[in-house]
PDB file of N, CA, C, O and CB in Angstrom:
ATOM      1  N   UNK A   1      87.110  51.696 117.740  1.00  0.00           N
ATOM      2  CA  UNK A   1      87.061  50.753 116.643  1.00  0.00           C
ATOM      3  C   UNK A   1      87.039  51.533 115.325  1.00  0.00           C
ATOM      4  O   UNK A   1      86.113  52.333 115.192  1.00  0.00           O
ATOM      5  CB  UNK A   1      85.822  49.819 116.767  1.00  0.00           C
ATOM      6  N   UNK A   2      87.869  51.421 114.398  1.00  0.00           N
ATOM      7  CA  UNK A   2      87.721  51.635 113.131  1.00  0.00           C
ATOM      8  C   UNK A   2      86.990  50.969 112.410  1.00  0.00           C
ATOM      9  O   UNK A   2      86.655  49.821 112.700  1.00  0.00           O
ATOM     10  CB  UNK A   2      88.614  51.638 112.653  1.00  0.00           C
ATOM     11  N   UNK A   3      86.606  51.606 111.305  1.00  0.00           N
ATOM     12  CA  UNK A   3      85.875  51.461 110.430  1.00  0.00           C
ATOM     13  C   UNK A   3      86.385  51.446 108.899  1.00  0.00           C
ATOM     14  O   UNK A   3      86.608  52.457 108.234  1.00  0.00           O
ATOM     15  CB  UNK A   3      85.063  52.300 110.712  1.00  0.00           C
ATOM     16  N   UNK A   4      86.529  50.115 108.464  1.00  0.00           N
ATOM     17  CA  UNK A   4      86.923  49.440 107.494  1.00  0.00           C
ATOM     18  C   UNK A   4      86.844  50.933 106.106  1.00  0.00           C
ATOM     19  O   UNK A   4      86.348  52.039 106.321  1.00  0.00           O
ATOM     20  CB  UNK A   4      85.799  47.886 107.382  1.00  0.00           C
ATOM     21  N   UNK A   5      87.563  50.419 104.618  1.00  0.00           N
ATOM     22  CA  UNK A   5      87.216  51.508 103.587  1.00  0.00           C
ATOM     23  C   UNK A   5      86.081  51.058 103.143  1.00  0.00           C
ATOM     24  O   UNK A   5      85.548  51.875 102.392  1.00  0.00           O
ATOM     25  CB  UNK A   5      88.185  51.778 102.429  1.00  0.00           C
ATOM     26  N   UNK A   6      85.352  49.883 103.325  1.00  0.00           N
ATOM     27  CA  UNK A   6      83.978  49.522 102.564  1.00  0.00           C
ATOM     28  C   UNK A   6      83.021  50.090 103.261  1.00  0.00           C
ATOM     29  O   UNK A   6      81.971  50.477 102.748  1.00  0.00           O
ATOM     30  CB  UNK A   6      83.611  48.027 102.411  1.00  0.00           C
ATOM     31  N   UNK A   7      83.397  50.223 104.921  1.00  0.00           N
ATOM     32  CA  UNK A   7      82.222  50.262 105.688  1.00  0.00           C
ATOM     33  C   UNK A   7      82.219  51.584 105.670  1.00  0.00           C
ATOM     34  O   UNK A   7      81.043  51.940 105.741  1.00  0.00           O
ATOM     35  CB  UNK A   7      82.147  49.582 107.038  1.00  0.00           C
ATOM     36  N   UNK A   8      83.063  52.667 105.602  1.00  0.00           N
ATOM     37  CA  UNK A   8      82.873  54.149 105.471  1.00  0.00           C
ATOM     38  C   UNK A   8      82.472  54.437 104.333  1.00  0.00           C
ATOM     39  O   UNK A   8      81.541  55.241 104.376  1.00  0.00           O
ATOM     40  CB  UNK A   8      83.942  54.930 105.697  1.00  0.00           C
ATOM     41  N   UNK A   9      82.859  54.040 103.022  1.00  0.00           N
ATOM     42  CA  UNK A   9      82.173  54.196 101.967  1.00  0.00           C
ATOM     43  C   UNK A   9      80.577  54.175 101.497  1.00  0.00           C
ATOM     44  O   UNK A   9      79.909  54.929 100.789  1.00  0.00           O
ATOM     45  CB  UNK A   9      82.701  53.503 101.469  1.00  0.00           C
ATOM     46  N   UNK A  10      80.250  52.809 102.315  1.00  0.00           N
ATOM     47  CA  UNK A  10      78.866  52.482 102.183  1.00  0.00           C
ATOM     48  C   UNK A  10      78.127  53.607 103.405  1.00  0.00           C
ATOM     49  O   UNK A  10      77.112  54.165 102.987  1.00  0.00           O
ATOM     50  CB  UNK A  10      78.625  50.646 102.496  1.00  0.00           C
ATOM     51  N   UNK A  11      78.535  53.954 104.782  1.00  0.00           N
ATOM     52  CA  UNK A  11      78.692  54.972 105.680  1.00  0.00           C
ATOM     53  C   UNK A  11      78.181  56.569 105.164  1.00  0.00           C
ATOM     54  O   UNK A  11      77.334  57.327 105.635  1.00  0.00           O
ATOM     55  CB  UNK A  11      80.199  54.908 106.020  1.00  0.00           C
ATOM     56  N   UNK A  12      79.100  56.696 103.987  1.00  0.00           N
ATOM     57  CA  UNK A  12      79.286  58.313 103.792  1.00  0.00           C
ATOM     58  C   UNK A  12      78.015  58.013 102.734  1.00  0.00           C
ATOM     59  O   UNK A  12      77.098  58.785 103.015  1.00  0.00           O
ATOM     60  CB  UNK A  12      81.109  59.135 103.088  1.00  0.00           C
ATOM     61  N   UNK A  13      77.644  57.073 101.524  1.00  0.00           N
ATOM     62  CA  UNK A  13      76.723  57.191 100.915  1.00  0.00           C
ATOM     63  C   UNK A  13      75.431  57.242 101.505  1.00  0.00           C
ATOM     64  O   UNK A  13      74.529  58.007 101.165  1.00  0.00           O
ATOM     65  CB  UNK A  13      76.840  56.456 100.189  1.00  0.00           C
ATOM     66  N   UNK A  14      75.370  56.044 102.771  1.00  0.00           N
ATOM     67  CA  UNK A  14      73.598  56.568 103.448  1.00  0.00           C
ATOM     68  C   UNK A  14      73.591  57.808 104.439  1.00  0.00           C
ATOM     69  O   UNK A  14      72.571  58.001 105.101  1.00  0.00           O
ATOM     70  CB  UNK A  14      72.781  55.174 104.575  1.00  0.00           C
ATOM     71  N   UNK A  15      74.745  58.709 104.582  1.00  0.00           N
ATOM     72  CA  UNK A  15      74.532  59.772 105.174  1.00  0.00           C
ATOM     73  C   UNK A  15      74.729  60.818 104.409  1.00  0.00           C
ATOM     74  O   UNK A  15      74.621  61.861 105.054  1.00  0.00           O
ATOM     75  CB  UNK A  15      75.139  59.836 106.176  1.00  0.00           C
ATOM     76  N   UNK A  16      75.107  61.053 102.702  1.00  0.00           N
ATOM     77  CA  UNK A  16      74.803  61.827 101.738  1.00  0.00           C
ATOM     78  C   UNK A  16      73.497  61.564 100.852  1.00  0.00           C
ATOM     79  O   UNK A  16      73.146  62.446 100.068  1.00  0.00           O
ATOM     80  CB  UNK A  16      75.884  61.832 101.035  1.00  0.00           C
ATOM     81  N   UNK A  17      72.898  60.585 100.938  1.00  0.00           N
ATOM     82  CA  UNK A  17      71.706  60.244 100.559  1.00  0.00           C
ATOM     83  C   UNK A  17      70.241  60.187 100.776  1.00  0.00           C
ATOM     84  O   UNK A  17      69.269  60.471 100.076  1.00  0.00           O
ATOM     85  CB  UNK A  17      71.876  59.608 100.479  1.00  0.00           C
ATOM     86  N   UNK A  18      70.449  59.597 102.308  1.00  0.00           N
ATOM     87  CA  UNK A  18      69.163  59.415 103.361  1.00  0.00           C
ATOM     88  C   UNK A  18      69.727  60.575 104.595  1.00  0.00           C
ATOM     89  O   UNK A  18      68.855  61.260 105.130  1.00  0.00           O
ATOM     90  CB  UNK A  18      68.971  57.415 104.102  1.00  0.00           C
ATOM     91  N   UNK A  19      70.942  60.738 104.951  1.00  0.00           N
ATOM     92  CA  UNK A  19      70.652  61.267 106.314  1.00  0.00           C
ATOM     93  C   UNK A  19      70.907  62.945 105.925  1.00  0.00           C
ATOM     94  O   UNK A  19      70.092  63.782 106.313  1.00  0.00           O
ATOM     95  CB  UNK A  19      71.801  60.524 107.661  1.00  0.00           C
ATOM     96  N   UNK A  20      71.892  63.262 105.273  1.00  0.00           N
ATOM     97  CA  UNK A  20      71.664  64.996 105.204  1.00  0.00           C
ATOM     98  C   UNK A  20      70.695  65.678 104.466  1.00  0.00           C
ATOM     99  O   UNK A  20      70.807  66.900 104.379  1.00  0.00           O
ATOM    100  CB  UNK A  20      72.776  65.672 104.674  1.00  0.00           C
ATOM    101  N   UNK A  21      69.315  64.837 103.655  1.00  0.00           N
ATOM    102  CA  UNK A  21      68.623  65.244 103.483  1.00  0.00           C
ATOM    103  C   UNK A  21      67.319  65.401 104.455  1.00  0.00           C
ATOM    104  O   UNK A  21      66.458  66.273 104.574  1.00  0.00           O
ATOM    105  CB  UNK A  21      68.689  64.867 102.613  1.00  0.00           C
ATOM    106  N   UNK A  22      67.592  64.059 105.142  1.00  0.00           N
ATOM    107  CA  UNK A  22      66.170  64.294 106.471  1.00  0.00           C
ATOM    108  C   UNK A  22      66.577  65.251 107.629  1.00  0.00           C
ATOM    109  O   UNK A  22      65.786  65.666 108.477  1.00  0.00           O
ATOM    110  CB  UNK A  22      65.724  62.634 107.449  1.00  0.00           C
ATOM    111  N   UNK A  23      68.243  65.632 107.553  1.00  0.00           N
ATOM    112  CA  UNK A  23      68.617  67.179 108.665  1.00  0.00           C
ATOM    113  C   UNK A  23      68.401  68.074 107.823  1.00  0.00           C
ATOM    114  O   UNK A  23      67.568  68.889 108.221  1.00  0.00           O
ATOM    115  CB  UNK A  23      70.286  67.530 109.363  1.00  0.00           C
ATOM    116  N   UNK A  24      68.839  68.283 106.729  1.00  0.00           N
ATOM    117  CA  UNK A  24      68.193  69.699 106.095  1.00  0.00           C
ATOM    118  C   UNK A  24      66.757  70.003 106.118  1.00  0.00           C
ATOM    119  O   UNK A  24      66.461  71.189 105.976  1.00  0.00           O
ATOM    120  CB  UNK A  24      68.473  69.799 104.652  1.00  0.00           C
ATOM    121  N   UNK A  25      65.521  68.888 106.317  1.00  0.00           N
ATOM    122  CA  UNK A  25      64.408  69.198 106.056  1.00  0.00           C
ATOM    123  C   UNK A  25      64.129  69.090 108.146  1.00  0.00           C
ATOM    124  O   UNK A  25      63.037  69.504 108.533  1.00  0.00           O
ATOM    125  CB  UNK A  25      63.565  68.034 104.657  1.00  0.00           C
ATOM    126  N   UNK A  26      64.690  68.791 108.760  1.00  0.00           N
ATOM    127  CA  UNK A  26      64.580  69.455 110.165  1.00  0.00           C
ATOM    128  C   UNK A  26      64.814  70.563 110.701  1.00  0.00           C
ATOM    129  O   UNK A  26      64.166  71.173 111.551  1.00  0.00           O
ATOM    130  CB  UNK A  26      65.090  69.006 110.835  1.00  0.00           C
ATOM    131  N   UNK A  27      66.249  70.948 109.922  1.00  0.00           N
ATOM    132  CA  UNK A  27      67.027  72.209 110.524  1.00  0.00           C
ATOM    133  C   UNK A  27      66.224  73.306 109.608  1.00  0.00           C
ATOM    134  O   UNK A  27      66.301  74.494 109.922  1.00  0.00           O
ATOM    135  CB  UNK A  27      68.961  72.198 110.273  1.00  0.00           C
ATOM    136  N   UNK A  28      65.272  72.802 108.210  1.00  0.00           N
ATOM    137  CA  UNK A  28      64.209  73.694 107.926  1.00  0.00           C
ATOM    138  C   UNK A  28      63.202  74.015 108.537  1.00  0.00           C
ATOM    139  O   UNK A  28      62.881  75.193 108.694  1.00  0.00           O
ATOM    140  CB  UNK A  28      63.778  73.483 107.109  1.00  0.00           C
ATOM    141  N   UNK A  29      62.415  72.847 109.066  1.00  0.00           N
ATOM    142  CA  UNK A  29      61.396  72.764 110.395  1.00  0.00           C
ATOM    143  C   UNK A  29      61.868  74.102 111.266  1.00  0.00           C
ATOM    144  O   UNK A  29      61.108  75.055 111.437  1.00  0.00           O
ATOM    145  CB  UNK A  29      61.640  71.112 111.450  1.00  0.00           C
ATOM    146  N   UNK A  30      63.257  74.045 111.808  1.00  0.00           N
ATOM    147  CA  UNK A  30      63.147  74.496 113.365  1.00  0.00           C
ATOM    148  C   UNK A  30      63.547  76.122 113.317  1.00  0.00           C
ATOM    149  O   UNK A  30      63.286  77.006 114.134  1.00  0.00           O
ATOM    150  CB  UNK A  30      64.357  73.512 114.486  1.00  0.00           C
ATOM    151  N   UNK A  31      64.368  76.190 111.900  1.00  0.00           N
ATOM    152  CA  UNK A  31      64.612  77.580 111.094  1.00  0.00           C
ATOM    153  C   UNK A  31      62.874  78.221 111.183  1.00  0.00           C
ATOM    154  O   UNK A  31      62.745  79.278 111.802  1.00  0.00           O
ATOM    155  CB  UNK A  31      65.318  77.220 109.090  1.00  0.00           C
ATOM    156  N   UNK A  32      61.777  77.674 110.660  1.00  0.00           N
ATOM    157  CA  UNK A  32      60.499  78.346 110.164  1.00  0.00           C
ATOM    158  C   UNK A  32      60.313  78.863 111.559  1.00  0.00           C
ATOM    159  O   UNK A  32      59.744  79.951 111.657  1.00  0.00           O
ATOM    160  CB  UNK A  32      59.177  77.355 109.442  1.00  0.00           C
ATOM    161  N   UNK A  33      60.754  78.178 112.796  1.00  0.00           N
ATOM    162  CA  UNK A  33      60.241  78.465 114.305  1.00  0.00           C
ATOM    163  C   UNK A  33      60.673  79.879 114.664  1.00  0.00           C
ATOM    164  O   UNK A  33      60.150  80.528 115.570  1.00  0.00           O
ATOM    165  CB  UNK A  33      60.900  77.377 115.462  1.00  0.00           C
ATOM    166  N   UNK A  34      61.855  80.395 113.741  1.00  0.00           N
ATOM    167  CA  UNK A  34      62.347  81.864 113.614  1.00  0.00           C
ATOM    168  C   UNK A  34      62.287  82.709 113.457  1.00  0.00           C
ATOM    169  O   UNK A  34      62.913  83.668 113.908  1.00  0.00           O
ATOM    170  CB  UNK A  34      62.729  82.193 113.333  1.00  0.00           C
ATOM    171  N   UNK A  35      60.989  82.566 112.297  1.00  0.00           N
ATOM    172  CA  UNK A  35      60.468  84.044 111.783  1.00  0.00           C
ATOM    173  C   UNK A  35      60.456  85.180 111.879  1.00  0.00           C
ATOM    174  O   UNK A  35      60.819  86.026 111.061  1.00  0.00           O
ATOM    175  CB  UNK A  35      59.756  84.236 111.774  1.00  0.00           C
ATOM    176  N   UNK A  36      59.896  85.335 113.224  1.00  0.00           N
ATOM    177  CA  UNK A  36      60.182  86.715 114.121  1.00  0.00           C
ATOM    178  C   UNK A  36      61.378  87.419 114.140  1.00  0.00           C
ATOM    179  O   UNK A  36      61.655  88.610 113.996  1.00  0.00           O
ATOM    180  CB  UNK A  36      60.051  86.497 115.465  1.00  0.00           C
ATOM    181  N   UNK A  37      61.974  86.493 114.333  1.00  0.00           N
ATOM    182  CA  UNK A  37      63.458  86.791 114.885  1.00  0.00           C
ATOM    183  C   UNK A  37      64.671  87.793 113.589  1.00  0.00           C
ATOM    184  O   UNK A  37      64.746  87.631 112.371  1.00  0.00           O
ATOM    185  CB  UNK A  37      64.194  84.908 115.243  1.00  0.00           C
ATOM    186  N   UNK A  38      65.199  88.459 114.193  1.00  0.00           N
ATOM    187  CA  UNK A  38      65.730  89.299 113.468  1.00  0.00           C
ATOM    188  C   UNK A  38      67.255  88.621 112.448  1.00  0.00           C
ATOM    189  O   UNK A  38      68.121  87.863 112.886  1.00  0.00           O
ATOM    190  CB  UNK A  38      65.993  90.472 114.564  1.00  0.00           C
ATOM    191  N   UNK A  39      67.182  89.078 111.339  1.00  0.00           N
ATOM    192  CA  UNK A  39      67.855  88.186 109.948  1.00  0.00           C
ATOM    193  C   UNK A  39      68.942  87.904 110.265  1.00  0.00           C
ATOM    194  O   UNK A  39      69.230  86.720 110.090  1.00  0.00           O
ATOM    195  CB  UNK A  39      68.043  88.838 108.531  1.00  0.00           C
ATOM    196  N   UNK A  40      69.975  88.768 110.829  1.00  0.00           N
ATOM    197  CA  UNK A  40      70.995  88.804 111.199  1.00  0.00           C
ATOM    198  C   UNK A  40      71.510  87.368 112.128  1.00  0.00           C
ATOM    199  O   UNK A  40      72.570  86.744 112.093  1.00  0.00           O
ATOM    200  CB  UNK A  40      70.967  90.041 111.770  1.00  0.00           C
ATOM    201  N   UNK A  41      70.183  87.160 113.001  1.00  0.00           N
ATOM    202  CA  UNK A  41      70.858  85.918 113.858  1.00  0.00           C
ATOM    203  C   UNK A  41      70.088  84.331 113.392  1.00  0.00           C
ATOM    204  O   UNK A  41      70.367  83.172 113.697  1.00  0.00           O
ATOM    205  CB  UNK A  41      70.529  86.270 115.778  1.00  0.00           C
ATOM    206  N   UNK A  42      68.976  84.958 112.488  1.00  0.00           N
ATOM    207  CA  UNK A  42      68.458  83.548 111.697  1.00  0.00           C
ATOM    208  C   UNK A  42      69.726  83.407 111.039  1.00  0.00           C
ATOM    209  O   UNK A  42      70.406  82.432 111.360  1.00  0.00           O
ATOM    210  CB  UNK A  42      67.003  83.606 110.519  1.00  0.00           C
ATOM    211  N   UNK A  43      70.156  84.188 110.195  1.00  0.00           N
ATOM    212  CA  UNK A  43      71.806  84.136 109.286  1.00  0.00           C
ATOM    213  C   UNK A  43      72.688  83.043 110.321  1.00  0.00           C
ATOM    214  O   UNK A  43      73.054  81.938 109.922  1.00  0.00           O
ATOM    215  CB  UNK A  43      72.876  86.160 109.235  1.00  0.00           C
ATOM    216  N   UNK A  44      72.961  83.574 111.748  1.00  0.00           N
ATOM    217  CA  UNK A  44      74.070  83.028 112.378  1.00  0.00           C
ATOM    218  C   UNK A  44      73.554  81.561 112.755  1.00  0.00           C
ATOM    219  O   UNK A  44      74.342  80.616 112.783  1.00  0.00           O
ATOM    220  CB  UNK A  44      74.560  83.944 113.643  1.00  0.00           C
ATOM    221  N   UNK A  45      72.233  81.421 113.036  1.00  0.00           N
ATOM    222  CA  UNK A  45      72.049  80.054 113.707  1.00  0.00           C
ATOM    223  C   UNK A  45      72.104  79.261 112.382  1.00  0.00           C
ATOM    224  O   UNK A  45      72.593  78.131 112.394  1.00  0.00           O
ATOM    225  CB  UNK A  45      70.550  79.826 114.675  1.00  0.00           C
ATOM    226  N   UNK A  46      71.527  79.911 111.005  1.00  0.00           N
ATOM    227  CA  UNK A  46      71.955  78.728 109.993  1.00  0.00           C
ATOM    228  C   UNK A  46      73.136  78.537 109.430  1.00  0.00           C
ATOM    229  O   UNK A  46      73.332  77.497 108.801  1.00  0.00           O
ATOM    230  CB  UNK A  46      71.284  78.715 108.957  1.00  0.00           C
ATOM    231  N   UNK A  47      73.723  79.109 109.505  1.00  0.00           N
ATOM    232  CA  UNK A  47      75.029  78.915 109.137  1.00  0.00           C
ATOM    233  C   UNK A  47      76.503  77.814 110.373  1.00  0.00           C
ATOM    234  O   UNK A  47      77.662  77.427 110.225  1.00  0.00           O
ATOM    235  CB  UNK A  47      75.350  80.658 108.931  1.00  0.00           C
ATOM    236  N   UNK A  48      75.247  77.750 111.661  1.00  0.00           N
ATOM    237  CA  UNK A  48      75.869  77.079 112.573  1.00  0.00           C
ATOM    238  C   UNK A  48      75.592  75.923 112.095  1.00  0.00           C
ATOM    239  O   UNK A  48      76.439  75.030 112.084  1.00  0.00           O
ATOM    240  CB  UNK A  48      75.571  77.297 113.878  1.00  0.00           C
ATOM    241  N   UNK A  49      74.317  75.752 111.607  1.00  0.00           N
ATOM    242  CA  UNK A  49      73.494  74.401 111.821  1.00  0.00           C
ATOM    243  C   UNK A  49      74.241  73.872 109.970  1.00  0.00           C
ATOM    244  O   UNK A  49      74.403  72.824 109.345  1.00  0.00           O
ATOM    245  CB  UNK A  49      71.101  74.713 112.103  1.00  0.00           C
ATOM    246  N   UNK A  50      74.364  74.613 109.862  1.00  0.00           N
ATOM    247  CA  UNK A  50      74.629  74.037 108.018  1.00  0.00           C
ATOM    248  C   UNK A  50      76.703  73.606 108.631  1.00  0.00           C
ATOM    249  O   UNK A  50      77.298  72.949 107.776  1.00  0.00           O
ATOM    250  CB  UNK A  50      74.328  76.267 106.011  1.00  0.00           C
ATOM    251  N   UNK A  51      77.262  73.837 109.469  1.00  0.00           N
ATOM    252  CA  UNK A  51      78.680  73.379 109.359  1.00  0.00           C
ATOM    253  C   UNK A  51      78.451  72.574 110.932  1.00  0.00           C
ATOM    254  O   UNK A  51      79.450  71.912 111.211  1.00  0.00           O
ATOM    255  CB  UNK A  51      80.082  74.837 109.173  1.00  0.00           C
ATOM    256  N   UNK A  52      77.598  72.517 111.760  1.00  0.00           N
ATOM    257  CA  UNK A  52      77.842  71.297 112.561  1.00  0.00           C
ATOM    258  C   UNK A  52      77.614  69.808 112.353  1.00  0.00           C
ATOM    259  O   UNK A  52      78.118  68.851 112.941  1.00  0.00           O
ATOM    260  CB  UNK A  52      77.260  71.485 113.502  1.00  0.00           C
ATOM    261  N   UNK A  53      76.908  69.847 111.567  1.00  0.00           N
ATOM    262  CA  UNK A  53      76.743  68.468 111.073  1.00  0.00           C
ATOM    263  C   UNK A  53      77.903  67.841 110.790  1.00  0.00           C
ATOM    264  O   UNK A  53      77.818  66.629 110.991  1.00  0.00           O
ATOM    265  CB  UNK A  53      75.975  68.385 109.953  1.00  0.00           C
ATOM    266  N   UNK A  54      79.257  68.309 110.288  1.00  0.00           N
ATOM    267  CA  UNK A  54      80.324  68.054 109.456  1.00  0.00           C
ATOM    268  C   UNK A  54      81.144  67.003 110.623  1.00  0.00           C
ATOM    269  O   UNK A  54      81.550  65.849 110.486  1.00  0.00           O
ATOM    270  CB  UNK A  54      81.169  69.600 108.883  1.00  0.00           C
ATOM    271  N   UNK A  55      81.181  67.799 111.630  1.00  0.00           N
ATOM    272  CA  UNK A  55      82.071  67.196 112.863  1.00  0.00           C
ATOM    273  C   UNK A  55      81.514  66.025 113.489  1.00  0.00           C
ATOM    274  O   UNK A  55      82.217  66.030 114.499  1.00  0.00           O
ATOM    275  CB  UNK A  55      82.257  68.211 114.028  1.00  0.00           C
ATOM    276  N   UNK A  56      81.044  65.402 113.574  1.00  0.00           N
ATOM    277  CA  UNK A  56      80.636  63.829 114.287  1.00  0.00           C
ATOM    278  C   UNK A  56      81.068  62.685 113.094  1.00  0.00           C
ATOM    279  O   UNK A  56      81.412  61.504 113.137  1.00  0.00           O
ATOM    280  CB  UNK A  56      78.601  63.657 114.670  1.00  0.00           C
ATOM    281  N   UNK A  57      80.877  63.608 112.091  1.00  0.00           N
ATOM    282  CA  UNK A  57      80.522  62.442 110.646  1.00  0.00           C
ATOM    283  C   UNK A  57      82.366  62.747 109.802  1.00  0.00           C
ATOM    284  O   UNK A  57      82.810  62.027 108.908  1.00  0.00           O
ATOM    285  CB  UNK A  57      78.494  63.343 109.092  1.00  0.00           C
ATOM    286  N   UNK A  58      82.940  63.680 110.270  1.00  0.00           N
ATOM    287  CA  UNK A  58      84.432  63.728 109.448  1.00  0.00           C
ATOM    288  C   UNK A  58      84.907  61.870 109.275  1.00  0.00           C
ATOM    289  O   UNK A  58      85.101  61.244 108.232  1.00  0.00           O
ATOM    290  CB  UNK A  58      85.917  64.837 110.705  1.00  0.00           C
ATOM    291  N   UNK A  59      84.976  61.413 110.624  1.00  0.00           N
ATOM    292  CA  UNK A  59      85.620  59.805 110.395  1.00  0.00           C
ATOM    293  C   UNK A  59      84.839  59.173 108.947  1.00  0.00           C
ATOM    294  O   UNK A  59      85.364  58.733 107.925  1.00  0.00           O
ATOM    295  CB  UNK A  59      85.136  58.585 112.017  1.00  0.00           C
ATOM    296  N   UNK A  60      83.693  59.289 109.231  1.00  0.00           N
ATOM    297  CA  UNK A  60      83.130  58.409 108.255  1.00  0.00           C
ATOM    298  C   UNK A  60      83.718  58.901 106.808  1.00  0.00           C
ATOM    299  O   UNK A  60      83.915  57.975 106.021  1.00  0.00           O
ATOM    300  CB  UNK A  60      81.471  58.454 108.343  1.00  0.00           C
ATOM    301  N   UNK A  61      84.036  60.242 106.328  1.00  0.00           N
ATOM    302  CA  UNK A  61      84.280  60.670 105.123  1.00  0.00           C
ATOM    303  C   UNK A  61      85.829  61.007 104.681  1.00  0.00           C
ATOM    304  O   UNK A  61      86.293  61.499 103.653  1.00  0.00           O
ATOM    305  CB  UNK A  61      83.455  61.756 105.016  1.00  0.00           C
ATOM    306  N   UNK A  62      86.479  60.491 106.004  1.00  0.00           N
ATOM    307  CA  UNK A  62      87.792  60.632 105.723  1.00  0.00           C
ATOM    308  C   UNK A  62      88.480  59.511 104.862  1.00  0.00           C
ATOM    309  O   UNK A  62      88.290  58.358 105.249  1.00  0.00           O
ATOM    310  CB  UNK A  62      88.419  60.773 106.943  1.00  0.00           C
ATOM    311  N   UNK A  63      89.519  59.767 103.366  1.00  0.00           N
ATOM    312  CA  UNK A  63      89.836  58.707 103.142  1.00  0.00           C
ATOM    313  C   UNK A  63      88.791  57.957 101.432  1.00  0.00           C
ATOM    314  O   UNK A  63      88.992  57.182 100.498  1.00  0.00           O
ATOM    315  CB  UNK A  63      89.624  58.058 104.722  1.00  0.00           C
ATOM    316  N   UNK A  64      88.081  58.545 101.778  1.00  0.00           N
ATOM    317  CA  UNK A  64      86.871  57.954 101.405  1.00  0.00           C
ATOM    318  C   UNK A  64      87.208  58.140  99.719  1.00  0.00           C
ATOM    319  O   UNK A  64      87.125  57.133  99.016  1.00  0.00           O
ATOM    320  CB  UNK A  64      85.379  58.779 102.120  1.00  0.00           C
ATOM    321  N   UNK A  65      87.484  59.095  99.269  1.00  0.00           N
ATOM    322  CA  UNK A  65      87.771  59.469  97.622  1.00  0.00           C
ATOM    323  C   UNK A  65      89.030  58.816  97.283  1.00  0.00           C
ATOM    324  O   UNK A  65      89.363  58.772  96.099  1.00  0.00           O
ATOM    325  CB  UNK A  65      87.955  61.185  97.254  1.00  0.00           C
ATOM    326  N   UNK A  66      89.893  58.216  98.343  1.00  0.00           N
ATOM    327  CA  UNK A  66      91.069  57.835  97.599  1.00  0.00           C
ATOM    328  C   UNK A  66      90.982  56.158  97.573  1.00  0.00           C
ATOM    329  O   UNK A  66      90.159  55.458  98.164  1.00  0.00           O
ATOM    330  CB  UNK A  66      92.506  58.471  98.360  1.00  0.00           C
ATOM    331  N   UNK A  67      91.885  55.807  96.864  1.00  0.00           N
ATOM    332  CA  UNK A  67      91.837  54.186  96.363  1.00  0.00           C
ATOM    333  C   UNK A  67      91.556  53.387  97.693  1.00  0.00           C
ATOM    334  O   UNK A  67      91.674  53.941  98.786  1.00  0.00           O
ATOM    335  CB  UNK A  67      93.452  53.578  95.602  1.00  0.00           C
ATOM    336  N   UNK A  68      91.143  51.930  97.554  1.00  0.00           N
ATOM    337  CA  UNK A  68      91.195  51.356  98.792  1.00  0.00           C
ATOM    338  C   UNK A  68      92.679  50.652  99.124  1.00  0.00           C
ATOM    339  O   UNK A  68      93.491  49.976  98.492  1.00  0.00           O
ATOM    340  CB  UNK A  68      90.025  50.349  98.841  1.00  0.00           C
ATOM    341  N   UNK A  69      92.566  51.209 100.503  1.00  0.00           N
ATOM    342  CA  UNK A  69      94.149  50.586 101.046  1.00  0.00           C
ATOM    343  C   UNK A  69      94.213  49.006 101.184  1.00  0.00           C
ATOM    344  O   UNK A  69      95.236  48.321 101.199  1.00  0.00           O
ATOM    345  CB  UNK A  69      94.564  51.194 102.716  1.00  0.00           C
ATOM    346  N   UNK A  70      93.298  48.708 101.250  1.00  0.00           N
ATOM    347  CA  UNK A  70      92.891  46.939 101.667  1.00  0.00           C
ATOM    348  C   UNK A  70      93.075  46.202 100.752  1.00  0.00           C
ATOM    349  O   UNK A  70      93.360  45.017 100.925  1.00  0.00           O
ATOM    350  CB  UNK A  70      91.439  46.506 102.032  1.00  0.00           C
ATOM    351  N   UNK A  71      92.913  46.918  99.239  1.00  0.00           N
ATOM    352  CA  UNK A  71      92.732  46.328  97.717  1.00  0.00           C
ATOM    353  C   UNK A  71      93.792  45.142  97.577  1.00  0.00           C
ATOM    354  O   UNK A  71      93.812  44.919  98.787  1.00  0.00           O
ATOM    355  CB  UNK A  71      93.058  47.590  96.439  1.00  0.00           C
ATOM    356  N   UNK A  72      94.394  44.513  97.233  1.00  0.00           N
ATOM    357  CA  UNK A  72      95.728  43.784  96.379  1.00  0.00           C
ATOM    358  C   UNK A  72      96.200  44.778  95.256  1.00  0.00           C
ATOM    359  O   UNK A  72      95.283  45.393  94.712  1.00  0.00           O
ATOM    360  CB  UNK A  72      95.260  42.195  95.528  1.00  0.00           C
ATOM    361  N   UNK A  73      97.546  45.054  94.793  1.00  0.00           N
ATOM    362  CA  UNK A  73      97.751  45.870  94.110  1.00  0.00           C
ATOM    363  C   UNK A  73      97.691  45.641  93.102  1.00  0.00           C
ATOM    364  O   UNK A  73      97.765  44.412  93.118  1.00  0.00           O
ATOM    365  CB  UNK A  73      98.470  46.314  94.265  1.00  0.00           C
ATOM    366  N   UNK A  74      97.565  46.051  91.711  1.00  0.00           N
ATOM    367  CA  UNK A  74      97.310  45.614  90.798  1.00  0.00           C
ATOM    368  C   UNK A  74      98.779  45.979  89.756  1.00  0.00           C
ATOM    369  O   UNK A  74      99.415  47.030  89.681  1.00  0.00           O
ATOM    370  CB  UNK A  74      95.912  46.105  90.522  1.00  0.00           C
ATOM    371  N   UNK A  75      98.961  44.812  89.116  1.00  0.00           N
ATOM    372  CA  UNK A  75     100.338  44.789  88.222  1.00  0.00           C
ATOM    373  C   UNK A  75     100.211  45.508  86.983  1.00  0.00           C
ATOM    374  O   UNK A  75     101.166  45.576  86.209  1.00  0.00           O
ATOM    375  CB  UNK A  75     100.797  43.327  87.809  1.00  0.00           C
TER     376      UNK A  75
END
C-alpha cells in the first residue's frame, strides 16, 4: 500500500521531530554501554547506527520536497 503525498509528509515530520530524536537519545544510551571498548569500533558501530535508520524510513521521505502530484494545477 502506498502512502498518499499528505500522509508521507505528515510521516517524515513526526519522524524528524518525535522519532529521530528519541533514537538518537537510545543509540546514546547503548553507545555509553561502550566505554571500554576500543575507539576505533565505538567509531564503526556509530557510524552504523547513525546511517541505518535511513533504510526502513527512505519510502516515507521519498518525494517529499517536491510539489504535490495530487494538487489541481494551477493556471
Amino acid at each position: 500500500m502506498a502512502l498518499s503525498y499528505k500522509a508521507r509528509k505528515r510521516w517524515s515530520l513526526f519522524v524528524l521531530m518525535i522519532g529521530l530524536p528519541v533514537y538518537i537519545a537510545a543509540i546514546w544510551y547503548l553507545m555509553s554501554w561502550l566505554e571500554g571498548w576500543p575507539v576505533w569500533l565505538q567509531l564503526v558501530i556509530g557510524l552504523m547506527f547513525s546511517i541505518i535508520w535511513v533504510f526502513p524510513l527512505k519510502a516515507v521521505f521519498l518525494g517529499v520536497g517536491k510539489a504535490d502530484p495530487d494538487a489541481p494545477p494551477q493556471d
